[in-house]
VEXDREN-2710 file (C-alpha; in Angstrom, 1 decimal):
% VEXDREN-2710
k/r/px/py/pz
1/UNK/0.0/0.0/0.0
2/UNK/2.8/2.3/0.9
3/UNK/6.1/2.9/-1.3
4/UNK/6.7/6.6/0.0
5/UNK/6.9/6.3/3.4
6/UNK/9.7/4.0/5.5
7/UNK/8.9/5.5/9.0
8/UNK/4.8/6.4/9.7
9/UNK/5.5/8.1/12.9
10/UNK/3.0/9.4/15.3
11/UNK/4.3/12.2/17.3
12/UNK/2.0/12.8/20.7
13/UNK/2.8/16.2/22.2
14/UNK/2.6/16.1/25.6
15/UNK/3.8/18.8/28.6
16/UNK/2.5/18.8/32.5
17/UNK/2.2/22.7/32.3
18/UNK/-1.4/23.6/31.8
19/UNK/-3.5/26.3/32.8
20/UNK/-6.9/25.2/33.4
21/UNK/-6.4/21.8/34.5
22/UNK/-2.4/21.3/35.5
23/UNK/-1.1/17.8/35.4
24/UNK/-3.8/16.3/33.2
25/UNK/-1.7/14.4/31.1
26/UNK/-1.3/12.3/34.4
27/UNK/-4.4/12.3/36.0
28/UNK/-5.5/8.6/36.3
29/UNK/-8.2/6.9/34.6
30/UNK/-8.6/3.2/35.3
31/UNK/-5.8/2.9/37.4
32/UNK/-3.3/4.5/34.1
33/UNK/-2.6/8.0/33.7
34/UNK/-4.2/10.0/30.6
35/UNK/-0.8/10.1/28.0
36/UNK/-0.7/6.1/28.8
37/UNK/-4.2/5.9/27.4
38/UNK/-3.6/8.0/24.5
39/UNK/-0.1/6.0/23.8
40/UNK/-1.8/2.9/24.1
41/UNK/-4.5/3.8/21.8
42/UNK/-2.3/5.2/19.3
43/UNK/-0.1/2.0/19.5
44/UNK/-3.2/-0.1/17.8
45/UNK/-2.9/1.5/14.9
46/UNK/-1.7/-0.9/12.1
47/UNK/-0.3/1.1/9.9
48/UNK/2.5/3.1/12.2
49/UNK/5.5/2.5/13.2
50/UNK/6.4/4.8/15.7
51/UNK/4.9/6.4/18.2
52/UNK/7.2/9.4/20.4
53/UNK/6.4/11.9/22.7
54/UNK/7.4/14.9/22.2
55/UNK/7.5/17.0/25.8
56/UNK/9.1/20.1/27.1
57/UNK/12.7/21.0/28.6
58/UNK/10.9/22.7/31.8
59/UNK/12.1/21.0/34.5
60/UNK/8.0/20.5/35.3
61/UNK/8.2/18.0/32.3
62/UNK/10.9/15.8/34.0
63/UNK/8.2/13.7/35.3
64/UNK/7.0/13.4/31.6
65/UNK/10.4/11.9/30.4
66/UNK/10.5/9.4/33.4
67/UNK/7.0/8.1/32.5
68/UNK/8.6/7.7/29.0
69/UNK/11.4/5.6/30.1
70/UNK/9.5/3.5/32.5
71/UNK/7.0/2.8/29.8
72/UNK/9.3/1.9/27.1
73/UNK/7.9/5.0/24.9
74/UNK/10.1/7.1/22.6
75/UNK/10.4/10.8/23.4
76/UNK/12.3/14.2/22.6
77/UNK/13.2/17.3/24.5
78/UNK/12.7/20.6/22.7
79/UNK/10.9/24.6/23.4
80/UNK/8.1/24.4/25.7
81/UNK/6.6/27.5/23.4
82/UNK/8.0/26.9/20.1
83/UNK/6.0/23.7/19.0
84/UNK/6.6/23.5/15.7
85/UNK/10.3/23.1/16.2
86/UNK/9.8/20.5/18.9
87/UNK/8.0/18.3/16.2
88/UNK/10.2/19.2/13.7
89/UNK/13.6/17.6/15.7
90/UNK/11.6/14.9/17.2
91/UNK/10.7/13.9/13.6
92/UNK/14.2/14.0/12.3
93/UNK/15.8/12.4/15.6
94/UNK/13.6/9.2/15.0
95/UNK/13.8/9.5/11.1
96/UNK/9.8/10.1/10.8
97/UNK/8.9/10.9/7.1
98/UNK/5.8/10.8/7.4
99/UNK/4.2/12.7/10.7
100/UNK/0.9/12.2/12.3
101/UNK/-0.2/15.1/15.0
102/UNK/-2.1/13.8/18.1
103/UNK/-2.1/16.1/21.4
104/UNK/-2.0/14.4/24.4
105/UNK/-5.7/16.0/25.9
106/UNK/-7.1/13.0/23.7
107/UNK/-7.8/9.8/25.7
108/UNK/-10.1/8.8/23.4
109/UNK/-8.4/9.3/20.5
110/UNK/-9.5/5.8/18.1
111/UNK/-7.1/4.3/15.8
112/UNK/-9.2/3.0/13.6
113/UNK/-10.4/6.4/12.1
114/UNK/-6.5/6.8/12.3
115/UNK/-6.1/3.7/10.0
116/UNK/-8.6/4.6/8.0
117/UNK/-6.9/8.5/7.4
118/UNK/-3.8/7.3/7.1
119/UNK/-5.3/4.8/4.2
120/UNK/-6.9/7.6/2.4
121/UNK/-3.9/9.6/2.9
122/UNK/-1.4/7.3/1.4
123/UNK/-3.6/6.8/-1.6
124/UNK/-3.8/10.6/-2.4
125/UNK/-0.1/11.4/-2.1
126/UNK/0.3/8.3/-4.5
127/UNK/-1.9/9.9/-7.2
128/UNK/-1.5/14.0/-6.5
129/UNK/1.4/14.4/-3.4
130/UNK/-1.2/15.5/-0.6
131/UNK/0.7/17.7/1.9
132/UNK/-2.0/17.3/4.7
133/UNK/-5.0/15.7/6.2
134/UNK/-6.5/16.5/8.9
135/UNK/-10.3/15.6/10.3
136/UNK/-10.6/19.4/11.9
137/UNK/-10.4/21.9/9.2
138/UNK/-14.5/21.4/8.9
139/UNK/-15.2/19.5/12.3
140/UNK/-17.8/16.7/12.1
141/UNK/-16.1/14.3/14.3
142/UNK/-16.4/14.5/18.1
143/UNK/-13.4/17.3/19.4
144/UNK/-10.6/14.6/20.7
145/UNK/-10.4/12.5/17.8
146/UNK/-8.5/15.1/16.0
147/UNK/-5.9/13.6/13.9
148/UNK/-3.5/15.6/11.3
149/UNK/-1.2/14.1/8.8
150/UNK/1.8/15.5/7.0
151/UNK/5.0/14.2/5.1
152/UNK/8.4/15.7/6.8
153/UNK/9.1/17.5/3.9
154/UNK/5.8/19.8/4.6
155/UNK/6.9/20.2/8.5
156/UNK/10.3/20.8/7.5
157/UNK/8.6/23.7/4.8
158/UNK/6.3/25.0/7.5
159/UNK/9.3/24.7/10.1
160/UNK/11.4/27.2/8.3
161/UNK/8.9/29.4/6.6
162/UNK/6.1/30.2/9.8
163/UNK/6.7/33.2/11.8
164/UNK/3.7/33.8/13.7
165/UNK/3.9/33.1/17.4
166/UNK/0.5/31.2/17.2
167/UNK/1.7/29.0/13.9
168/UNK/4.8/28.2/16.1
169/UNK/2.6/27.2/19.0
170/UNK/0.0/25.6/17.3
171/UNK/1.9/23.6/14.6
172/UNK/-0.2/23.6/12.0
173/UNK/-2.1/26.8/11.2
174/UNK/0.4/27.6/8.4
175/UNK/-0.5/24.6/6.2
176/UNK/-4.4/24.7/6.9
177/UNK/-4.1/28.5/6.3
178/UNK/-2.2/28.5/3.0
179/UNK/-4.1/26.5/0.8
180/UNK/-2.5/28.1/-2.3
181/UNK/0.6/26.6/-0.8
182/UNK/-0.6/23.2/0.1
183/UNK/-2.5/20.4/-1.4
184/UNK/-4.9/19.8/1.8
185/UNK/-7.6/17.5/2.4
186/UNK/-10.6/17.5/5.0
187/UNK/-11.0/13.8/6.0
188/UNK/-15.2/13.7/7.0
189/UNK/-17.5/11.7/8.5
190/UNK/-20.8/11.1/7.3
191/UNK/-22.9/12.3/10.3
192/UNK/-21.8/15.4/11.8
193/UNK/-20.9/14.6/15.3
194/UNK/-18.9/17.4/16.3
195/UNK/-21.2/18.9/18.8
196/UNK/-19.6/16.2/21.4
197/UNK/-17.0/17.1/23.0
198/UNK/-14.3/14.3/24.1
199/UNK/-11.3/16.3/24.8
200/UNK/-9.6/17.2/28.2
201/UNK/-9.2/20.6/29.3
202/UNK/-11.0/21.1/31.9
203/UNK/-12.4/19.1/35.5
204/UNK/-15.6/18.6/33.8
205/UNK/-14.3/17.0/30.7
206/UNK/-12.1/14.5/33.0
207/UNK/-15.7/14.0/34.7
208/UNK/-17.0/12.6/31.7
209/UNK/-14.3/10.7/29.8
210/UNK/-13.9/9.1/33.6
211/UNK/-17.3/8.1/33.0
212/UNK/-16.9/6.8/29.7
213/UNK/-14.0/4.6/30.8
214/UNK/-15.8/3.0/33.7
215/UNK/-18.9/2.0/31.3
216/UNK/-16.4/1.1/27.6
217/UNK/-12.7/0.4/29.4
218/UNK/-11.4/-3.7/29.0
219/UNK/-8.2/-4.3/29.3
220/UNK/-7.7/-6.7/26.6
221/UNK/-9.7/-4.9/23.6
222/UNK/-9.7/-1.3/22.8
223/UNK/-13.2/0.7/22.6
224/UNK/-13.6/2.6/19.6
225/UNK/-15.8/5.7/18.7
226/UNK/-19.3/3.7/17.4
227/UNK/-19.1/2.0/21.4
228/UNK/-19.1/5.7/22.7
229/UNK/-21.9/7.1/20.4
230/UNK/-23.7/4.0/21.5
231/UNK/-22.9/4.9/25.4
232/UNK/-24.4/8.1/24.7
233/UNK/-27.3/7.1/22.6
234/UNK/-28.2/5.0/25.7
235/UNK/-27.3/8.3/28.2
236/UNK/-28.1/11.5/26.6
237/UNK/-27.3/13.2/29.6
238/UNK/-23.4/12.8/29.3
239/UNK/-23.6/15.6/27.1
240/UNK/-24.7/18.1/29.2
241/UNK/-21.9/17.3/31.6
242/UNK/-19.1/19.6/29.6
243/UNK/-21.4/21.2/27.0
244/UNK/-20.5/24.8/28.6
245/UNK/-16.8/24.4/28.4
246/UNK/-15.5/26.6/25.4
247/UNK/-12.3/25.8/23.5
248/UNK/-9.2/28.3/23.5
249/UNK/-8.9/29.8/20.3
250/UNK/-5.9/30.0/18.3
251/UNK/-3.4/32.5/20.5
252/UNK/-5.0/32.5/23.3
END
């Protein structure tokens, strides 16, 4: 399927620092902390081949490169505000040429809409060299399934060329805002779904996905986005639970 691309690397950034919830990348769902949740789902995936986390040098993120080691997970150092460099080294330290973005407030991230991106995306760079994919230009899938794809010849483009403090920060705003320089690609579902919200940022989004876990977590078999719809198909009240939390905005 794949002629392009030796090294399919998923690179998970990840940092203890945050404002409205701080340590949430270890708060602990079913006994395991959030980023081993969102490595472990990542790691089903059967197309990649890598998966590294890409933290922080604040001293704060020393615990973050511990977990790493104790868990057997790849990782790389680099600018706690410059992003976009931080992916760009951790790609060429682990020879990534072709980069998938996942942020580490996504426990419920599903890798089989992963696969099935990653499918579509290989395809399309075949017949017209895609530079991006991503399934949250136009969002129809729940927040925190967000997924972004890119060959390291387009990070390494966007490293050097983006100048902005919030395309630095952000990592990808350059490509998804330059479509006259980029061949991009919305990756959609069928039924818009994007009113839920599956992310963590905040106390009440670690209420719900808590809540998810304890009804869809087995330790032998992964749950996958059609068992949550069905959870809340069944409990249409979970959505109400972090309906009122609004997303940052780009720079803020």
């Amino acid at each position: 399927m794949n002629s392009h691309f030796n090294n399919i690397t998923a690179i998970i950034q990840a940092r203890v620092g945050s404002t409205r919830l701080p340590n949430k990348i270890f708060k602990e769902v079913c006994g395991k902390p959030i980023l081993w949740h969102v490595v472990n789902r990542v790691s089903k995936s059967k197309i990649i081949n890598n998966i590294i986390v890409a933290t922080t040098n604040l001293k704060d993120d020393d615990v973050t490169e511990n977990f790493c080691k104790e868990n057997n997970i790849l990782y790389h150092r680099g600018s706690s505000e410059d992003v976009l460099s931080r992916y760009y080294e951790a790609a060429q330290k682990f020879n990534g040429d072709l980069i998938l973005r996942i942020t580490s407030d996504c426990p419920l991230i599903d890798p089989k809409i992963i696969d099935k991106m990653l499918a579509e995306f290989l395809i399309l760079y075949e017949k017209e060299k895609l530079d991006y994919m991503s399934n949250s230009i136009v969002r129809t899938f729940p927040r925190g399934l967000d997924t972004e794809i890119f060959p390291l010849s387009v990070l390494e483009k966007v490293h050097f060329e983006a100048k902005e403090k919030y395309e630095r920060e952000h990592v990808t705003p350059y490509i998804y805002q330059h479509p006259e320089i980029f061949k991009i690609k919305n990756y959609a579902n069928e039924i818009d779904y994007s009113y839920y919200r599956w992310t963590l940022d905040t106390a009440e989004d670690l209420e719900l996905i808590k809540i998810i876990y304890e009804s869809l977590y087995n330790k032998k078999e992964i749950f996958l986005f059609d068992d949550i719809l069905k959870l809340f198909n069944e409990r249409p009240e979970l959505i109400e639970i972090n309906r009122n939390v609004k997303q940052k905005q780009l720079g803020e």
